[in-house]
MIMAR-887134 format. One line per 10 residues: number of its first residue (from 1); for each residue x, y, z of C-alpha. Coordinates in nm, 3 decimals. Last residue first. Example, Ala and Ser with C-alpha at 12.3 -4.5 7.8 and 13.67 -1.06 7.14 Angstrom:
BEGIN
2 = 1.367/-0.106/0.714; 1.230/-0.450/0.780
//
This chain:
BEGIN
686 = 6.716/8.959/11.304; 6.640/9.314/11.226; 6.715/9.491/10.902; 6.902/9.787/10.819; 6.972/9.842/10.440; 7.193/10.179/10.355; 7.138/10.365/10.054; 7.413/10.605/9.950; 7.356/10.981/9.874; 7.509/11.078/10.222
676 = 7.225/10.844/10.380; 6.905/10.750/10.212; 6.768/10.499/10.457; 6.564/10.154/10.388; 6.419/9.955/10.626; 6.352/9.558/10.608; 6.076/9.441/10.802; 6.037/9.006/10.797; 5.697/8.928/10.993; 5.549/9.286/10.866
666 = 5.188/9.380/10.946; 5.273/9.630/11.218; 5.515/9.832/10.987; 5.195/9.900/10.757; 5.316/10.233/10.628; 5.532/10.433/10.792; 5.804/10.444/10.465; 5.579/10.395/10.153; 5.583/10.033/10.058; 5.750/9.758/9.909
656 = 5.641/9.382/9.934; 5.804/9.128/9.899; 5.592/8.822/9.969; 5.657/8.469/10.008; 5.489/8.123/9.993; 5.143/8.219/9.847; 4.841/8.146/10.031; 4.876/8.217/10.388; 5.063/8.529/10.305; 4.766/8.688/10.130
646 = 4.666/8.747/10.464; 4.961/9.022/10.473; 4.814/9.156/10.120; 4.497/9.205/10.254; 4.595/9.405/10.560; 4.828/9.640/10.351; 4.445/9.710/10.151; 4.295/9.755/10.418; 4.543/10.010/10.539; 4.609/10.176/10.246
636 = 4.233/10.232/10.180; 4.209/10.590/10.385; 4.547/10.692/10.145; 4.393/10.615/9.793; 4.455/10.334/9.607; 4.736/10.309/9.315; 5.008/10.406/9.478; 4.970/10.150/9.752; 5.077/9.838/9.575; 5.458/10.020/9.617
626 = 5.617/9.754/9.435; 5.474/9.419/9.503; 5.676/9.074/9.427; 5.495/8.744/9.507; 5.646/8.432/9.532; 5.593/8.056/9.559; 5.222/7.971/9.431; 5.349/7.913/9.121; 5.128/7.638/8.925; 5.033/7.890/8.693
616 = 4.610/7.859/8.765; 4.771/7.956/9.117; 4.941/8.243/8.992; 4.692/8.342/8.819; 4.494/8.334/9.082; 4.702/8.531/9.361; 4.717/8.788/9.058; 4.311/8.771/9.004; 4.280/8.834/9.428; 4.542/9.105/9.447
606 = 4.354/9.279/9.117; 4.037/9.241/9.284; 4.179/9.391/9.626; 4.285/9.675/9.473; 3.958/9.718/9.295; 3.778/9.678/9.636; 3.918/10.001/9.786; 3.580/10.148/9.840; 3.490/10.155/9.483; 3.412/9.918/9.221
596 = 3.492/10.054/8.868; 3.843/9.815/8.805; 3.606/9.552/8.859; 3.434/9.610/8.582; 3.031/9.587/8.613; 2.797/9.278/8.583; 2.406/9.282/8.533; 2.099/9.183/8.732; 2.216/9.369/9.036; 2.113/9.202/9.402
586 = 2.421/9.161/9.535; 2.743/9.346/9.333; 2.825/9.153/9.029; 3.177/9.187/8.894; 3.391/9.174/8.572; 3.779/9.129/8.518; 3.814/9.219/8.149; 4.013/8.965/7.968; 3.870/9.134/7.626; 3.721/8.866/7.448
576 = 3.670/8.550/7.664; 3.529/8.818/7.978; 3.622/8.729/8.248; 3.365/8.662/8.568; 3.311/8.732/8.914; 3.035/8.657/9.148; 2.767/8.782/9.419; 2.944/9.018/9.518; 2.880/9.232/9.860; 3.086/8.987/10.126
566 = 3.235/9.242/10.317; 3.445/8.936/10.502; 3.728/9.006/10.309; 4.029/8.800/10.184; 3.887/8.513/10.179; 3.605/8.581/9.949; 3.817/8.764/9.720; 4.038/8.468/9.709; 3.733/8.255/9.623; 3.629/8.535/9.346
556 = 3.954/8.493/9.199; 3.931/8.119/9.186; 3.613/8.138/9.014; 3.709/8.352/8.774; 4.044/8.196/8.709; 3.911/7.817/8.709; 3.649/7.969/8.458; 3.922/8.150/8.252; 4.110/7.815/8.233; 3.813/7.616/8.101
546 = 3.693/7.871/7.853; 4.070/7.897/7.687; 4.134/7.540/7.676; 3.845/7.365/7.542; 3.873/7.454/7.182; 4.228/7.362/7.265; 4.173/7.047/7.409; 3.977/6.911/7.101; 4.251/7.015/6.860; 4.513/6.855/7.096
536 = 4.397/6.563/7.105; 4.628/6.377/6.878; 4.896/6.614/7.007; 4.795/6.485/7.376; 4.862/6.159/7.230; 5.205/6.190/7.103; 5.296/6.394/7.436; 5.166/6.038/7.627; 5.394/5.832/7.374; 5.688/6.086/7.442
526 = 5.630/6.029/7.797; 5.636/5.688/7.786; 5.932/5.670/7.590; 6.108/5.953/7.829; 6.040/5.674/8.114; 6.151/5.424/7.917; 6.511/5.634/7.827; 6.484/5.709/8.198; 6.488/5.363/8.291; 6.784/5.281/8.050
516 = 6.960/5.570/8.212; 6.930/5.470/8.534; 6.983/5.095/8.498; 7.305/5.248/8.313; 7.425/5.491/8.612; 7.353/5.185/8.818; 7.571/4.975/8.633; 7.874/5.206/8.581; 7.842/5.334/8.930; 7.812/4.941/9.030
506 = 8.135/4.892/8.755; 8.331/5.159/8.857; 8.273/5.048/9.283; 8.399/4.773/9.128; 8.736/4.926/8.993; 8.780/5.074/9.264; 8.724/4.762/9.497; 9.030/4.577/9.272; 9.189/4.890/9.320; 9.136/4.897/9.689
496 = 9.294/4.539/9.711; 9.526/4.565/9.437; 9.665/4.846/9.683; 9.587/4.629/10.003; 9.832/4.331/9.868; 10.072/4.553/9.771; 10.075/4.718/10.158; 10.064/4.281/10.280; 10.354/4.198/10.034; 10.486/4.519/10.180
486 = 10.446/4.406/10.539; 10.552/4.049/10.456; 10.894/4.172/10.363; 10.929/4.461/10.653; 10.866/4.174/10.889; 11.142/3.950/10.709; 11.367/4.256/10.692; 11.324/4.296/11.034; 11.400/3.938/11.125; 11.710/3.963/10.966
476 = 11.800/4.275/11.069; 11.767/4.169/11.422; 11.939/3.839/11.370; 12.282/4.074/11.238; 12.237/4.218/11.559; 12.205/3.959/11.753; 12.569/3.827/11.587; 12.693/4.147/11.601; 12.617/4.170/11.993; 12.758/3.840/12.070
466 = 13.078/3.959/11.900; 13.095/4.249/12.088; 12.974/4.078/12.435; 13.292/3.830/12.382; 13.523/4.082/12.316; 13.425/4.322/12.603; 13.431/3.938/12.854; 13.768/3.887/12.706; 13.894/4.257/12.805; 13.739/4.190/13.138
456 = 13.980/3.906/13.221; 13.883/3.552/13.284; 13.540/3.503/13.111; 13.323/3.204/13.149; 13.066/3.117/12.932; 12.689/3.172/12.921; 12.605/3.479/12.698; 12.412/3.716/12.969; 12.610/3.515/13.299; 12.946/3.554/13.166
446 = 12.873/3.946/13.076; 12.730/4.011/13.444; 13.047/3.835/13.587; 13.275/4.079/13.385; 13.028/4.379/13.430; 13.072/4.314/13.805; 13.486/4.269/13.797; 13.514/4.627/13.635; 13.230/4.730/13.852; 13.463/4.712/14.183
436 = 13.830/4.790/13.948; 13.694/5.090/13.807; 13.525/5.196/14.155; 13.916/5.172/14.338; 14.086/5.354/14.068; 13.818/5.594/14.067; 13.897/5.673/14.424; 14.254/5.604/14.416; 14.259/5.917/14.156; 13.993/6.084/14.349
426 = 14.239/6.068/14.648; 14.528/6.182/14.427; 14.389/6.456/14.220; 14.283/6.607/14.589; 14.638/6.587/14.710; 14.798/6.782/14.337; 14.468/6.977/14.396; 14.581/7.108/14.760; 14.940/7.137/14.707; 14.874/7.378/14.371
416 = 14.679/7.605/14.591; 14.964/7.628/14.832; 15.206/7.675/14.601; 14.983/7.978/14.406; 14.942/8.148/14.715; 15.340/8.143/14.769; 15.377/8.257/14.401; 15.135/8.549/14.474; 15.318/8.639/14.779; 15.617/8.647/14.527
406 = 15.469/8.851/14.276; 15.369/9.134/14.517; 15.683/9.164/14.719; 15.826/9.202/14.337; 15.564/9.459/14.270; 15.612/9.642/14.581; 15.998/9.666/14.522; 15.869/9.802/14.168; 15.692/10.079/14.332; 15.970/10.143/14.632
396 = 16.168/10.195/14.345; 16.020/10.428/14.144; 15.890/10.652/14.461; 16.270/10.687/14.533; 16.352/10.760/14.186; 16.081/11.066/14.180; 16.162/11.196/14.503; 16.531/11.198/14.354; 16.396/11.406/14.092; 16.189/11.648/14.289
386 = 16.547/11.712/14.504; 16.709/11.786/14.236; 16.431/12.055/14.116; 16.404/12.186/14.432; 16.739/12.225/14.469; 16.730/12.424/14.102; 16.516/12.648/14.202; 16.674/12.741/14.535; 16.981/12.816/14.331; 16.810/13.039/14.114
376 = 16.623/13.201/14.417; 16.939/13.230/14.597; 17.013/13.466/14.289; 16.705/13.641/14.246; 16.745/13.752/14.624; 17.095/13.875/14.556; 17.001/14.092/14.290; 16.717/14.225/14.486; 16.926/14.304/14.795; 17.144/14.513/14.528
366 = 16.867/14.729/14.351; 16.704/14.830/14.686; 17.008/14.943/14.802; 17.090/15.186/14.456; 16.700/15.298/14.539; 16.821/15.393/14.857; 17.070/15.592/14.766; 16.911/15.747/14.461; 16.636/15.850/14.712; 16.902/16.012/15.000
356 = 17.078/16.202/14.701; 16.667/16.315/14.640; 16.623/16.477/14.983; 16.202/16.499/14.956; 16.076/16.738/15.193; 15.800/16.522/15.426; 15.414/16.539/15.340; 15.363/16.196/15.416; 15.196/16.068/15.100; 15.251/16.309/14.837
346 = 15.682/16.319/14.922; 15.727/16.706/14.938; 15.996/16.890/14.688; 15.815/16.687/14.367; 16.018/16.617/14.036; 15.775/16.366/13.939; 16.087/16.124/13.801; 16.214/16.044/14.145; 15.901/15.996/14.288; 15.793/15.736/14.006
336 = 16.144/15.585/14.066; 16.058/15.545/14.473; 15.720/15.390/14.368; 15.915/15.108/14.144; 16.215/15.038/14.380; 15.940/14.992/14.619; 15.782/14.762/14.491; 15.998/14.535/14.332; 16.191/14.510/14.664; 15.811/14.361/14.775
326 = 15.792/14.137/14.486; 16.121/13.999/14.576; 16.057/13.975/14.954; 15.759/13.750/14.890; 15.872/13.521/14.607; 16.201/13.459/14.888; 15.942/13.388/15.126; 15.769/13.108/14.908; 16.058/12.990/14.758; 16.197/12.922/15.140
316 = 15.816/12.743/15.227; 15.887/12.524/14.875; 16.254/12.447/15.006; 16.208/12.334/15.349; 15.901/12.172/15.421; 15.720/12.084/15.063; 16.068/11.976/14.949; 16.230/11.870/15.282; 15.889/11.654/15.383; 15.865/11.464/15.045
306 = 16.233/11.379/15.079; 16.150/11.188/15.393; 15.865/11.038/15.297; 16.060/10.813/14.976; 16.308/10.731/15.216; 16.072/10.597/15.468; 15.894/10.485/15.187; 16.188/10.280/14.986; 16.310/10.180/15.376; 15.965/10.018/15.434
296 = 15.920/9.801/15.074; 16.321/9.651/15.106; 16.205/9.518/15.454; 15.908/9.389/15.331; 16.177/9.216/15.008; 16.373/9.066/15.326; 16.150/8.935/15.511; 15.955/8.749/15.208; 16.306/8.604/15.098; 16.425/8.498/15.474
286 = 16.063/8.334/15.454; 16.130/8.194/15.149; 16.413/7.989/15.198; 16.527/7.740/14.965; 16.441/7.931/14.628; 16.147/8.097/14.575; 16.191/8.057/14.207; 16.265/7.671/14.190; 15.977/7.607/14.402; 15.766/7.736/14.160
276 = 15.861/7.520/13.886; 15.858/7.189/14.094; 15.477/7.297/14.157; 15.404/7.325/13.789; 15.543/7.005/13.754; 15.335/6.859/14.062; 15.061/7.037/13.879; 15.088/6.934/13.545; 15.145/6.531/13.638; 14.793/6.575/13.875
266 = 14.682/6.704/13.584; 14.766/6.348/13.362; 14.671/6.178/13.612; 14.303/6.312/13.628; 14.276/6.284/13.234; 14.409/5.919/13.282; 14.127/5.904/13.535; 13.860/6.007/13.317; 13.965/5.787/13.007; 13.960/5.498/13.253
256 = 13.616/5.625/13.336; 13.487/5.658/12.941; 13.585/5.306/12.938; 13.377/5.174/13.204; 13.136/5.427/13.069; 13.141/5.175/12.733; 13.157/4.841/12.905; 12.841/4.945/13.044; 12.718/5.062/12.732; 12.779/4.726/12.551
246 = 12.631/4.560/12.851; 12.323/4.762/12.851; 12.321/4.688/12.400; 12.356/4.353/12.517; 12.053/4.335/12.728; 11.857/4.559/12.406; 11.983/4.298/12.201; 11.824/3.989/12.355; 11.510/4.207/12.421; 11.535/4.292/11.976
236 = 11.565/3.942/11.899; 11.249/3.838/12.141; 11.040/4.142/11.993; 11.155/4.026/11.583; 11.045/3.655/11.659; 10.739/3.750/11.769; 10.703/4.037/11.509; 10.782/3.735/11.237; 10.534/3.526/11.427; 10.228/3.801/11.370
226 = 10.336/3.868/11.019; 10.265/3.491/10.880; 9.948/3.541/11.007; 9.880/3.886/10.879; 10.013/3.686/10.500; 9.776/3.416/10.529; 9.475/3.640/10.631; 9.579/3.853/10.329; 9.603/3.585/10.053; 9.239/3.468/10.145
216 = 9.125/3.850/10.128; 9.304/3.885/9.785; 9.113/3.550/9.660; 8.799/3.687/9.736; 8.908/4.015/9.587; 8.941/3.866/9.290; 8.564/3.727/9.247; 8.417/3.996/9.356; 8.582/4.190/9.075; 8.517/3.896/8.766
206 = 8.132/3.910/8.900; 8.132/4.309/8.909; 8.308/4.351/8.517; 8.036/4.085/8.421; 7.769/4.301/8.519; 7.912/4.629/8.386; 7.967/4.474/8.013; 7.575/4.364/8.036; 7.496/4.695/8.166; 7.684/4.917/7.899
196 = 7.548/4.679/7.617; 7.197/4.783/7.718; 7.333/5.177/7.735; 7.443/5.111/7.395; 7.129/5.021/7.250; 6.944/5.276/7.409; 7.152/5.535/7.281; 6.928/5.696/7.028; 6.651/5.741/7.310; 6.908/5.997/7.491
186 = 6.602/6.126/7.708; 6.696/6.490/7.697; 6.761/6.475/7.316; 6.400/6.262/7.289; 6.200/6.491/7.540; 6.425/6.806/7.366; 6.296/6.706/7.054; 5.920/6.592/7.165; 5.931/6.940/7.348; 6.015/7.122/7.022
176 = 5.750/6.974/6.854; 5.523/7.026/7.095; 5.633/7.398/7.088; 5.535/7.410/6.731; 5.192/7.250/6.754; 5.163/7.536/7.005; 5.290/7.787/6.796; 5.068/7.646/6.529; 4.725/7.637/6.746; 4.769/8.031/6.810
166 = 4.856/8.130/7.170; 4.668/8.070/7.502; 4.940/8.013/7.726; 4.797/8.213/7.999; 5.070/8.416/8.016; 5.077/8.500/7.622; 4.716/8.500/7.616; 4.722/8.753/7.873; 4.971/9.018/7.735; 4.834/8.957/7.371
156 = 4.481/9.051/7.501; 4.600/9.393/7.738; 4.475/9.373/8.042; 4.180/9.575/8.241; 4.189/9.395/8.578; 4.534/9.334/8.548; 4.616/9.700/8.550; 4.571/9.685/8.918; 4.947/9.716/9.014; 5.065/9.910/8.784
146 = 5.116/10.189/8.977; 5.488/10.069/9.081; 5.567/9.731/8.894; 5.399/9.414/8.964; 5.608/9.149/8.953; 5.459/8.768/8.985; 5.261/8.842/8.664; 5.412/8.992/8.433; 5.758/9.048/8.457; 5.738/8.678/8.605
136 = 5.538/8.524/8.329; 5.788/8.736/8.090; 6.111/8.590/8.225; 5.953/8.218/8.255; 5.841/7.948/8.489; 5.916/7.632/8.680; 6.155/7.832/8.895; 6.427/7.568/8.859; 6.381/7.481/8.501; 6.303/7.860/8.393
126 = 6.636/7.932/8.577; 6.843/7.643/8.370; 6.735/7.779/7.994; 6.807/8.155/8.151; 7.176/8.072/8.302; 7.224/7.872/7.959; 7.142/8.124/7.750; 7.298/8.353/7.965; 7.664/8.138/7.972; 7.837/8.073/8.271
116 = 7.644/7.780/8.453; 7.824/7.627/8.694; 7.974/7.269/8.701; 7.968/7.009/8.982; 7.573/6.998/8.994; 7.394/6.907/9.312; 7.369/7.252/9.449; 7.294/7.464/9.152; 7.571/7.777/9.120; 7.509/8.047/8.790
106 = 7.758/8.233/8.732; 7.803/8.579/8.522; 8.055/8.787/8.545; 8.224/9.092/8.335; 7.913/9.145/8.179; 7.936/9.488/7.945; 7.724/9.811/8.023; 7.784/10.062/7.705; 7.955/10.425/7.678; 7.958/10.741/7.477
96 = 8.036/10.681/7.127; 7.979/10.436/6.909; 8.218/10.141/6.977; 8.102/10.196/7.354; 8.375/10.303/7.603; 8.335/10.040/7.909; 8.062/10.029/8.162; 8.150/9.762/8.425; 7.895/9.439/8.505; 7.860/9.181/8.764
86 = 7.616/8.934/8.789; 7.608/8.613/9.033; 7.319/8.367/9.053; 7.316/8.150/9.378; 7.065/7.799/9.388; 6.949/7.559/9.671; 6.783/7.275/9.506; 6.409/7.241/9.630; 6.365/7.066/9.297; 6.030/7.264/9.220
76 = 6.063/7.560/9.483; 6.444/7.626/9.355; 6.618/7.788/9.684; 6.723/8.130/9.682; 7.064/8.335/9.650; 7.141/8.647/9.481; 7.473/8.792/9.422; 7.477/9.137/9.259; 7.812/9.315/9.176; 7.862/9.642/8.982
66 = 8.169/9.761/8.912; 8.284/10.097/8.992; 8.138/10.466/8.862; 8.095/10.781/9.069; 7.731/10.809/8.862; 7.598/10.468/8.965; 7.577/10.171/8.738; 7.229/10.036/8.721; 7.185/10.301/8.457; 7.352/10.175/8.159
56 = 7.137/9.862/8.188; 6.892/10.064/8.033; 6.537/10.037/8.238; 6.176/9.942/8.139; 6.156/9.591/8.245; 6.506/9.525/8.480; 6.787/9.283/8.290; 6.990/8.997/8.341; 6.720/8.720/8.417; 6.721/8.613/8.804
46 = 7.000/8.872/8.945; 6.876/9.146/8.760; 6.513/9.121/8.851; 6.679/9.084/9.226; 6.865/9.404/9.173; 6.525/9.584/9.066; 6.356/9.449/9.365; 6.640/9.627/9.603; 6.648/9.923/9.344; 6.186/9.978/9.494
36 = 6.305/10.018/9.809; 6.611/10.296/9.736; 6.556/10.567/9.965; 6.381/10.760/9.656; 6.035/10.797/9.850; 6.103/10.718/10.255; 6.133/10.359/10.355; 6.026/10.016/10.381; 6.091/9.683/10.261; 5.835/9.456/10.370
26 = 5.885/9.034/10.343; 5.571/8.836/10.401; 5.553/8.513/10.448; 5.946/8.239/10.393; 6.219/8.492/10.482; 6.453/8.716/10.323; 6.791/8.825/10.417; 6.912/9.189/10.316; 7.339/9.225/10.195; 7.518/9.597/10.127
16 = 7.825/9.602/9.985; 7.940/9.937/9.931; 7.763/10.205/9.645; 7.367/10.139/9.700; 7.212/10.403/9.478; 7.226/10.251/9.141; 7.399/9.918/9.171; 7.749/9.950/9.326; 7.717/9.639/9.548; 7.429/9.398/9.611
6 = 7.390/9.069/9.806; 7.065/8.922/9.840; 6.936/8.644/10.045; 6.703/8.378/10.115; 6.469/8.385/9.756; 6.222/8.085/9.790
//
C-alpha cells in the first residue's frame, strides 16, 4: 500500500531524507528519540494534514525552513497509484507569536489529468481510495505509543463510532446523503440528454464513414495520377542532367580559353619585363660585370691600405709621443718639488744638490715638452685626415658593392624571366593543342545528344543552350504538375484525418454516452437497492450491533488461535455494553478481561481484536504500530515481536516501530534510524 516517503524539515529530519516500504512487515528501528516514531507522524501528515495529539507548530524544527512531505502509495481498492504532497512555513500569526500555514498541497491519482489542491477535496478523494476514514485510521489502523492495548478496554463513543454503530437518525441521515451524492454522482437529471447525445453521436459516425469512403476513392485516383507525373518528371530531369554535362563541358572549355589568355597575357609581362632589363645592362654585360669587380678590389685595396698607415704609423707614433710626454711631465714635476724643499742632498741618492744645474734642466725639460705637444697636434690632426679618407674609401667600395650587387641580381632575374617566358610558351601550345582536341569532341558529342549537325562549336554552345531551356522549362512543368497532385493529395490527407477526428469525436462521444447512460442505470439500481435497505433498515439495525460484535469475537479469538499455539481459552466475547474484550481460560465457568490475562497474552488480545476490526472494516491493507512494546514487559517482547511478524500473513503491510535491538531478525523490510548532529538520518538496505 504505502511505497515510499519523502520528508524534509519535519521535526528532527532537516535535509531530504526518503525510506521505501514494502508489501509484510516494515520495522523501523532505533535508539529512543532517533526519530522512529516522526517517520509515522510524517505519513499521518501526508494522508490527512494533521498528527493526533500534536500542534502543527511543532512539525517545523527549531532552525526553521519549510517543511516538505511527499508520500506515495498505491490505493488498495482501485489499485490506482497515488502521491500526496504537503508543505508548510510558519509565518507571524495575527495574534502574536507564530502559526503553521500550507504553502502546498497536491494530491496526484494516476488516471486523473487534474490534481487535487484543495483539503476538502484531498480528504473527500483519500477516504475514496483508502476505502476508509481519518478517525477509523487514528483509531484503529494507528496505534499510538502505549496505547496499544487500550482496545481491550475502549471507550463506547470511540467504538460505536468505528464500528458504525451510531444513533438510527445519523444513519437515516447519512442515507440521505448517500442517495444525494448516488443521484449527483450518477447525473440521473441528465438522462434525457445523454439519450439525445447518442442518437446525435450515431448519425455524426454514419455521415463520417461515409466521407472518408469517398476521400479514400479520391486518393487512389490522385497516387495514380502521381506515379506517371514522377515518370514523366525522372525522364525530364535524365534529359537535363545530359545537357546540364554538356552545358558544363562547354563551360571548362571556356574556363580554359580564359586560362590561356591569362597564360598569354604573362608570357606578354615577361618578355616586356625582359626587354626592360636588357635595356639596363646594356650591350655588353660581361665587360659591365668586369668592370664594376674591378671597381669592388681597388675600393678595398685602397680602403686596406689606409687602415694599415693609421693603426701602423700614426696611432703607434701617438702612442710614443703619449709616452715621452707623460714622462717629461714627470720629471719636470719631481725636479720642482726638489726645488721648492730647499734640501742640500737630493733624498733619493744622497748627492749635494747644485740648484743652477736644476733650473737648467728643468728649463730643458720645459722645451722638449713643448715640442712634443706640438708634433702631437699635428699628429692629431693626420690622424684625423687620414680617418676621414678611410671613411670615403669604405663609402665607396660599399655602394660599388651595391651596384655589383644589383646587376648580378638583374642577370639572375634575365635568366629566370627566359625560362617562364619558354615555359608560358609550351603550355601555351599545350592548351592550345587540348582546347582545339575536346573543342571538336564536345561539338560531335552535342550533335549526337540533340540530333543535328553542328559546324562550328559556337553553334553546337547555342544549340545545347536553347535545348537546355527548353528541358528546362519541361522540368518545371512536370514539377509543378507533381507538386500539384502532391498537395491535392497533402489536402486530401488533412480532410482525411479530420474527417477521422471528427469520428474518433463521435465514438468518444458515443461511448462516453453508452457509459454514462449505463451508469445512470447502474446508479438507478443502486438507488432502488439503498431505497430498500432504508425500508429495512429498522430491522437491520436491531440486528446490527449483536451481529458485528459476534463476527468480532469470534474473529478475534480465530486470530488468537493462529497466532499461538498455547491454546488455554476456551473463547472470547464483547460485551454489548461496555466493548470490554472478555476471556475464558479452560475449564473456568466464568469470563475475565482480557486486559487481566497475564503472560503476555493481553498484547496479543489487543493484536488479535485490531487484526479483527480491521477485517470486520474491510481493510485488511495496513497496519501502523508505534513502539507495541511499551506496553508489555521486556521477557514478552519477543513473543510478542513474533506475533506481530505472523500477523503479516494476514494483513498486507506492517510498520512497525520498535526499540532499537529489538526483533531485527523478524524484519523482511528493516529501516534504521540514527540521531546524528541533532538530525535524523534514515539508512535502509535494499
Amino acid at each position: 500500500m504505502i511505497e515510499e516517503l519523502a520528508l524534509e524539515n519535519f521535526k528532527c529530519y532537516g535535509s531530504r531524507q526518503t525510506v521505501r516500504f514494502k508489501p509484510g512487515v516494515n520495522k523501523i528501528s532505533g535508539r529512543n528519540a532517533s526519530g522512529k516514531t516522526t517517520l509515522l507522524e510524517a505519513i499521518l501528515f501526508a494522508l490527512f494534514g494533521e498528527v493526533p495529539g500534536v500542534n502543527k507548530r511543532d512539525l517545523i524544527p527549531l532552525r526553521g525552513g519549510k517543511l516538505h512531505v511527499s508520500l506515495r502509495l498505491k490505493s488498495p481498492l482501485t489499485g490506482q497509484g497515488v502521491r500526496v504532497t504537503r508543505e508548510g512555513m510558519l509565518i507571524p500569526s495575527r495574534r502574536g507569536g507564530e502559526e503553521f500555514q500550507t504553502t502546498l498541497l497536491k494530491l496526484e491519482v494516476e488516471g486523473e489529468e487534474r490534481p487535487y489542491t484543495k483539503e476538502r477535496e484531498v480528504q473527500r478523494r483519500m477516504r475514496e481510495l483508502l476505502g476508509i476514514g481519518k478517525r477509523t485510521f487514528f483509531n484503529v489502523v494507528y496505534a499510538r505509543q502505549k496505547e496499544f492495548v487500550d482496545l481491550l478496554n475502549p471507550r463506547r463513543v470511540r467504538m460505536d463510532a468505528i464500528l458504525g454503530l451510531t444513533t438510527p437518525a445519523e444513519i437515516r441521515e447519512q442515507l440521505r446523503e448517500v442517495r444525494r451524492r448516488l443521484e449527483e454522482r450518477g447525473g440521473l437529471a441528465e438522462r434525457g440528454a445523454i439519450e439525445e447525445r447518442i442518437r446525435a453521436a450515431e448519425k455524426a459516425i454514419e455521415e463520417a464513414e461515409g466521407e472518408l469512403k469517398g476521400l479514400s476513392e479520391r486518393r487512389r485516383e490522385l497516387e495514380e495520377g502521381l506515379k506517371e507525373a514522377r515518370a514523366r518528371l525522372r525522364a525530364v530531369e535524365e534529359r537535363l542532367r545530359v545537357a546540364e554535362d554538356l552545358q558544363a563541358e562547354f563551360d571548362r572549355l571556356r574556363e580554359a580559353e580564359t586560362e590561356l589568355e591569362v597564360l598569354r597575357g604573362r608570357r606578354r609581362d615577361r618578355e616586356e619585363e625582359l626587354v626592360s632589363l636588357y635595356k639596363e645592362i646594356g650591350e655588353q654585360p660581361e665587360r659591365r660585370l668586369a668592370e664594376l669587380q674591378e671597381r669592388r678590389r681597388e675600393m678595398a685595396e685602397l680602403e686596406g691600405r689606409l687602415q694599415r698607415t693609421l693603426e701602423e704609423e700614426l696611432m703607434a707614433e701617438r702612442r710614443r709621443l703619449d709616452g715621452e710626454i707623460a714622462t717629461l711631465r714627470h720629471q719636470i714635476e719631481d725636479h720642482l718639488q726638489l726645488k721648492e724643499s730647499g734640501l742640500t742632498r737630493c733624498p733619493k741618492c744622497g748627492q749635494v744638490i747644485d740648484y743652477q744645474l736644476l733650473e737648467s734642466d728643468i728649463e730643458t725639460w720645459r722645451r722638449e715638452l713643448e715640442e712634443k705637444q706640438l708634433r702631437l697636434s699635428d699628429l692629431e690632426a693626420e690622424i684625423k685626415a687620414t680617418q676621414g679618407q678611410l671613411r670615403s674609401a669604405r663609402e665607396r667600395r660599399l655602394e660599388v658593392e651595391r651596384a655589383l650587387s644589383r646587376f648580378v641580381e638583374q642577370l639572375r632575374r634575365i635568366e629566370e624571366l627566359r625560362k617562364a617566358v619558354r615555359n608560358l610558351f609550351e603550355r601555351g601550345k599545350q592548351l592550345e593543342a587540348e582546347l582545339e582536341a575536346r573543342g571538336e569532341a564536345v561539338r560531335h558529342r552535342a550533335g549526337e545528344t540533340l540530333s543535328r549537325a553542328f559546324t562550328t562549336l559556337e553553334e553546337a554552345r547555342r544549340g545545347v543552350e536553347e535545348h537546355l531551356k527548353g528541358l528546362r522549362e519541361e522540368s518545371s512543368r512536370a514539377e509543378a504538375e507533381a507538386r500539384s497532385l502532391e498537395a491535392l493529395m497533402e489536402e486530401g490527407e488533412r480532410r482525411r484525418l479530420e474527417v477521422e477526428r471528427r469520428l474518433g469525436e463521435a465514438k468518444r462521444t458515443l461511448e462516453e454516452a453508452v457509459a454514462r447512460l449505463n451508469r445512470v442505470r447502474e446508479y438507478e439500481a443502486k438507488i432502488s437497492v439503498l431505497e430498500r435497505i432504508v425500508e429495512r433498515y429498522g430491522r437491520y439495525e436491531k440486528e446490527l450491533r449483536d451481529r458485528v460484535l459476534r463476527r468480532l469475537e469470534w474473529l478475534t479469538y480465530k486470530y488468537f488461535q493462529r497466532l499461538t499455539d498455547q491454546q488455554v481459552y476456551a473463547g472470547c466475547h464483547i460485551d454489548r455494553e461496555t466493548y470490554i474484550l472478555e476471556v475464558r481460560p479452560l475449564g473456568a465457568e466464568r469470563m475475565i478481561p482480557a486486559w487481566r490475562a497475564g503472560g503476555g497474552h493481553e498484547s496479543l488480545f489487543a493484536l488479535s481484536e485490531r487484526l479483527a476490526l480491521l477485517r470486520v472494516m474491510g481493510f485488511p491493507h495496513l497496519l501502523v504500530l508505534d513502539e507495541p512494546t511499551d506496553a508489555v514487559d521486556s521477557e514478552n517482547i519477543p513473543q510478542l515481536l513474533e506475533y506481530i511478524a505472523r500477523s503479516g500473513r494476514e494483513i498486507g503491510q506492517i510498520l512497525l516501530v520498535t526499540h532499537h535491538g529489538y526483533g531485527e531478525e523478524e524484519g523482511v523490510n528493516i529501516i534504521r534510524v540514527r540521531r546524528i548532529q541533532g538530525e535524523s538520518r534514515i539508512y535502509q538496505e535494499d
